[in-house]
N, C-alpha and C positions, 0 to 999 in steps of 0.2 A: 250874251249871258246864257250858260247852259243849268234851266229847267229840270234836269233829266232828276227823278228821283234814284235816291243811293240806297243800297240794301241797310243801312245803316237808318235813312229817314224812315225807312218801312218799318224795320223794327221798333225804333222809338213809337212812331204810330199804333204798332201793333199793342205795347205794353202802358200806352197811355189810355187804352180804351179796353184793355181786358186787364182790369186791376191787381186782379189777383194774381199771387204768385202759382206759376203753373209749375204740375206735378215734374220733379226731375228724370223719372223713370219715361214721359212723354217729351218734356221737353226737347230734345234732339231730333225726334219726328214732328214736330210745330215748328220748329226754325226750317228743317229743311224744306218740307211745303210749302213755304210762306219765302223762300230764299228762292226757289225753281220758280213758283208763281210770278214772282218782281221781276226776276229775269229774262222771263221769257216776256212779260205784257211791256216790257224797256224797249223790249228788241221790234224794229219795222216793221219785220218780214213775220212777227207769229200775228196768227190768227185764231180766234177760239172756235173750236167747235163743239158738237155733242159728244165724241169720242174723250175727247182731252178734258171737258166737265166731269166726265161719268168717273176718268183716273183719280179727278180732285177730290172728287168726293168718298170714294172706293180705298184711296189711299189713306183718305184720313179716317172714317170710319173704320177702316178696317184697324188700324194703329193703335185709334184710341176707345178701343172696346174696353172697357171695364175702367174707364176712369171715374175719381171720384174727387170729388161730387158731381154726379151724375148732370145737372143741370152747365156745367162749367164747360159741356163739352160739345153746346150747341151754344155758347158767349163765344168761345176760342175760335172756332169755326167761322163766326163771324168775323172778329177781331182780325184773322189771317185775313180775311175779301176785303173790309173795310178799312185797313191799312193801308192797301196799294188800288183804295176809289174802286173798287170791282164791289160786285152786288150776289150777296151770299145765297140770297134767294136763286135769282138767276142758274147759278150752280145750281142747285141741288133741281131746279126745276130743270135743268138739260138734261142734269144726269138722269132723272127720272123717266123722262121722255126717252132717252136713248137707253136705259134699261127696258120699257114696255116695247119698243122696237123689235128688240134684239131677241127678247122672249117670244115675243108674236112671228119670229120668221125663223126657220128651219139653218144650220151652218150655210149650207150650200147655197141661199139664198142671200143671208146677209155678206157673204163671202162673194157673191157675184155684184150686188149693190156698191163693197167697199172696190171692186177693182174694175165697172166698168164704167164708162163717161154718158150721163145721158145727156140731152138736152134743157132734162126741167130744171136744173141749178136751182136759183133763188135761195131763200130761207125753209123754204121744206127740209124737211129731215132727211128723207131721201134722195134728194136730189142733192144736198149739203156731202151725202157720204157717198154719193157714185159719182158729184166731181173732183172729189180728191185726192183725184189721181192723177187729175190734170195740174194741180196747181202747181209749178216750178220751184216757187217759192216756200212750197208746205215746211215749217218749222217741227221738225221732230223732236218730242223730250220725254221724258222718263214717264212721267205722267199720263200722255199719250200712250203710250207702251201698257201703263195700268190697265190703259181704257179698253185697249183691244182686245188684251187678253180676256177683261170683264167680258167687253161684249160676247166673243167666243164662247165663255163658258154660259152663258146665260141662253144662249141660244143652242146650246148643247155640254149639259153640265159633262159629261164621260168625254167631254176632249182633254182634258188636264191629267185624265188615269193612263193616256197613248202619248207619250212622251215623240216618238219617232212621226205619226200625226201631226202631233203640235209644230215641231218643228218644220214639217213640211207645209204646215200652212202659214206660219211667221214669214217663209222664205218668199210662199207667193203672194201675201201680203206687201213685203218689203219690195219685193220687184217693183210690182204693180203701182203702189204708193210712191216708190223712190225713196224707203227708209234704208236707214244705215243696218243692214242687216246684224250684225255681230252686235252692234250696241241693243239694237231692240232685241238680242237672244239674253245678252248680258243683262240688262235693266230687266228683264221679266225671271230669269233666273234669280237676281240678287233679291227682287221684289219678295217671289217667293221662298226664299231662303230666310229672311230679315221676320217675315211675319208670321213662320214657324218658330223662331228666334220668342219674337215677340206674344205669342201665343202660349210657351212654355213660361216663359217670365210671369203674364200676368197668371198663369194656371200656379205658379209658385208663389206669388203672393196672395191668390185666395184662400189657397191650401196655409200660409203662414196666418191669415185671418183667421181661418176656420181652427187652427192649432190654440190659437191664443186665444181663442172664445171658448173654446173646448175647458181648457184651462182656468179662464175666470169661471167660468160655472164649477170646473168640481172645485175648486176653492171654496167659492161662496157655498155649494151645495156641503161639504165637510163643516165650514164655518159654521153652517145652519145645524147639521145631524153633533156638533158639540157642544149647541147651545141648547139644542131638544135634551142630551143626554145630562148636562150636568142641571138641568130645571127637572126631571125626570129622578136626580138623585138628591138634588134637597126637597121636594114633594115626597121620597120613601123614606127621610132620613127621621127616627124616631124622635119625640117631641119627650122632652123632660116630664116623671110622673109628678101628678099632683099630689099633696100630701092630705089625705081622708081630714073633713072637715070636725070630726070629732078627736081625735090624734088631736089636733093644733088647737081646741078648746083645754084638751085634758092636760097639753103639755104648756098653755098659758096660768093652769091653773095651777100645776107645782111649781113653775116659775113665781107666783104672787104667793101661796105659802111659804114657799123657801127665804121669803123674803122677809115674811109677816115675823117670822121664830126670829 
């Protein structure tokens, strides 16, 4: 009998445990994270590392910058790990660990760590990304691709403004690694193309928030300066004269003679 779970049981899993209906403007970046993740932890040959955490988490932060409600976007996060038995923490703790890495050592160091073979392997962080380049079997995926480019920039932010740079350090990456070079160029182009994409959208619906907030106020604020004005003009509007209280004695009193004859 085959166990295997289906992208299908992930999903139900995923929306059984994050209740809520998720934003449709995100939605398409939460399936496919959650669709790459199932499939690659199905497959024998992958294996996780710090690099491939760091894209998990890089990818989806990065995505869902500015969702709302803001608390819904460390439930979802979850909800994707805890779907397909992966442990959310763990993420974001690799990812973390391999962001302070990456920061702490200069390109040309982390770039010798990613492509030469030591001896000390193990679960070191170090030793984890200077043997993998030995492994035969290293699973390459899009996410992975995230992760590198993160590392790179984080350990030298002005390599993403040297376009001919970057590309020559992808190629010696990919050598090195045994990655499929065109797809790691394609997958880090689309990457960044998508979340330029994604970055104007959500700047276009803050700008439609801030337009429509603009808008209830001078309403309300007009609403308020016509209720000042017309309270302003029944307070100026003249009040009827009284009639002198000797007049309406005098004028009661030819009233009761007129009466008397």
């Amino acid at each position: 009998m085959n166990n295997l779970r289906t992208v299908s049981d992930t999903k139900r899993a995923f929306y059984s445990i994050h209740t809520r209906p998720v934003n449709s403007i995100y939605r398409r970046v939460v399936e496919e994270v959650m669709v790459e993740m199932h499939l690659l932890r199905v497959n024998e040959d992958f294996r996780e590392d710090p690099i491939f955490a760091l894209g998990v988490v890089t990818t989806y932060d990065s995505f869902m910058e500015g969702y709302t409600p803001e608390a819904d976007r460390t439930t979802i996060f979850e909800a994707i790990c805890r779907a397909q038995d992966a442990d959310p923490a763990k993420y974001r703790q690799d990812a973390e660990q391999m962001k302070q890495f990456a920061e702490s050592k200069s390109l040309d160091e982390l770039l010798e760590l990613m492509t030469t073979s030591t001896p000390s392997g193990g679960s070191d962080l170090q030793g984890q990304l200077s043997s993998m380049s030995q492994n035969e079997k290293f699973k390459y995926s899009r996410l992975f691709g995230v992760g590198l480019l993160t590392s790179l920039q984080l350990a030298d932010a002005e390599v993403l403004k040297d376009e001919t740079r970057l590309k020559e350090i992808l190629h010696t990456l990919s050598e090195s690694l045994k990655l499929p070079e065109n797809k790691v160029l394609q997958d880090i182009e689309l990457y960044r193309a998508n979340l330029d994409k994604m970055v104007q959208t959500q700047q276009a619906i803050a700008d439609n928030i801030a337009a429509d907030r603009k808008r209830r106020e001078q309403a309300e604020a007009e609403k308020a300066e016509k209720a000042k004005a017309e309270a302003t003009k029944a307070e100026d509007k003249p009040e009827p004269a009284e009639t002198p209280a000797a007049e309406t004695t005098d004028a009661t009193s030819d009233a009761a003679d007129s009466s008397s004859s």
